[in-house]
C-alpha positions in Angstrom: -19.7 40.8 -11.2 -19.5 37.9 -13.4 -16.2 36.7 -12.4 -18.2 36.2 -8.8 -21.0 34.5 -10.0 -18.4 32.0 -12.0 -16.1 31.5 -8.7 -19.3 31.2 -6.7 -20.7 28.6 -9.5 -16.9 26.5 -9.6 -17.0 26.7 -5.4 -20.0 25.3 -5.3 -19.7 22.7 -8.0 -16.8 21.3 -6.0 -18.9 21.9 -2.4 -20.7 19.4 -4.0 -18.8 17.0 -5.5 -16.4 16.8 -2.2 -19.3 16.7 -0.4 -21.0 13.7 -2.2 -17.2 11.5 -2.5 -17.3 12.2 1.5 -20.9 10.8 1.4 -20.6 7.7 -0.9 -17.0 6.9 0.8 -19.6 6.4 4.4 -22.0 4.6 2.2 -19.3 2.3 0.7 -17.9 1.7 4.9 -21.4 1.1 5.8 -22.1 -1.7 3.0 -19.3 -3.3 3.8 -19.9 -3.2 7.4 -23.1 -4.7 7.1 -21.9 -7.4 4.1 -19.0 -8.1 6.6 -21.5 -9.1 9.2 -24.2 -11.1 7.0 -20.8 -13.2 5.9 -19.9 -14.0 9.5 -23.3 -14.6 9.9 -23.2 -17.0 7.4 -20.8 -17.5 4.6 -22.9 -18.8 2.0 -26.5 -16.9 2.8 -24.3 -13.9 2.9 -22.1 -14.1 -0.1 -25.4 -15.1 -1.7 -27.3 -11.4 -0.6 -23.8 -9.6 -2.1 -24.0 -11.5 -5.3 -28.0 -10.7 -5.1 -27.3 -7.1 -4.7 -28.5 -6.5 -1.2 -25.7 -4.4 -0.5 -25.9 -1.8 -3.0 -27.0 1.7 -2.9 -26.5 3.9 -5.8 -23.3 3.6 -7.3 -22.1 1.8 -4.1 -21.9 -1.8 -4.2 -19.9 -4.5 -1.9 -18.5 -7.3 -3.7 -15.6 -10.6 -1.9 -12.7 -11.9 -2.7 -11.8 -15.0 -1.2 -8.2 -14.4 0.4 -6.5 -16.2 -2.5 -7.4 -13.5 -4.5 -10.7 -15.3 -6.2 -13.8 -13.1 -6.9 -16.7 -15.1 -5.0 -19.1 -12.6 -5.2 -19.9 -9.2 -7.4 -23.1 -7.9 -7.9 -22.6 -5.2 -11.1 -20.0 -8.1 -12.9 -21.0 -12.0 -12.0 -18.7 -12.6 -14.5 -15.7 -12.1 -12.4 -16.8 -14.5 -10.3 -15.2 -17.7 -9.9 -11.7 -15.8 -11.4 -8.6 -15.6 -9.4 -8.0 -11.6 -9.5 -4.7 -11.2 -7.3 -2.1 -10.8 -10.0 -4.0 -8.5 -12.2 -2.7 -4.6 -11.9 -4.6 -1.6 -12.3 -4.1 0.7 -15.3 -0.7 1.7 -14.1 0.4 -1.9 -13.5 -0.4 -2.0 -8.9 -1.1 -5.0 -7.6 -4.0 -3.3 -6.0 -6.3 -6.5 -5.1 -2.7 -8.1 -3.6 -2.4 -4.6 -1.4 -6.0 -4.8 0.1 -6.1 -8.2 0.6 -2.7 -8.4 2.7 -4.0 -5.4 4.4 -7.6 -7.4 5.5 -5.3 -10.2 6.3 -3.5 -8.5 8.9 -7.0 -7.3 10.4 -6.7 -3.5 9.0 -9.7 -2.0 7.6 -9.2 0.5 5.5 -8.8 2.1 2.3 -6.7 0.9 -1.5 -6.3 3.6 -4.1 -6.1 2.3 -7.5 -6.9 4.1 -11.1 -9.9 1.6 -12.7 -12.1 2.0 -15.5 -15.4 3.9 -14.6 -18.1 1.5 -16.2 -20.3 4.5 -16.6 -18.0 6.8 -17.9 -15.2 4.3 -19.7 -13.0 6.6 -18.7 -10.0 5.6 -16.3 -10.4 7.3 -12.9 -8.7 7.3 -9.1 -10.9 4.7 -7.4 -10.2 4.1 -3.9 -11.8 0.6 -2.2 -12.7 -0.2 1.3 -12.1 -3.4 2.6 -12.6 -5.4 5.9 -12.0 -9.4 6.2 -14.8 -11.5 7.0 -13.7 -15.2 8.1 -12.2 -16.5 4.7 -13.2 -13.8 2.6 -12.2 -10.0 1.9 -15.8 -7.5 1.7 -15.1 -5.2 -0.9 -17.1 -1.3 -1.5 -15.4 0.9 -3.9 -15.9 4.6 -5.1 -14.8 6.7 -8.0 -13.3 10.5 -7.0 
């Protein structure tokens, strides 16, 4: 009996968690979706709202790169900003920001799995980013599995 209730509690647990990566992976599409827009909209009003944080729900955020690789906007790090990115690997030494980039280049919106230092946790973790290309610049929205 209690080795059902502890395979009940572990199938739910990752019910749960599957079913809340699934939810923020939509979340991170539909940011960028709607960043992507307010940037072809206009570049600077709209690179503005991303730095301001208007595209962030919950752990979801969008942030840009401009396609040489330079963060022009990020709303959890404006550090970053203004910092060319491109040749700067991941944990286990991909060229991650170089991958999605040449992948929004060539018009393809999808999705860049990286390992990346959770900044709640500290701990490094598979991360996978989705990006879509707005005029000069790459709309970023990321999420930890």
């Amino acid at each position: 009996m209690k080795l059902r209730h502890l395979l009940f509690g572990v199938l739910s647990a990752l019910a749960l968690t599957t079913t809340t990566y699934a939810s923020e992976k939509d979340e991170a599409v539909a940011q960028v979706s709607a960043a992507a827009k307010a940037v072809n909209a206009d570049r600077a009003a709209g690179l503005k709202a991303i730095q301001d944080g208007k595209f962030v729900k919950g752990e979801v955020y969008a942030f840009a790169y401009a396609l040489t690789g330079e963060m022009v906007a990020h709303p959890k790090n404006p550090r970053l900003v203004g910092k060319n990115m491109l040749d700067q690997p991941d944990a286990e030494g991909k060229l991650f920001r170089k991958e999605l980039i040449e992948k929004a280049k060539a018009g393809r919106k999808e999705w860049t799995d990286y390992v990346y230092q959770n900044p709640e946790t500290k701990a490094m973790e598979q991360k996978t980013t989705y990006c879509e290309k707005a005029g000069d610049v790459v709309v970023c929205a990321g999420v930890y599995r």
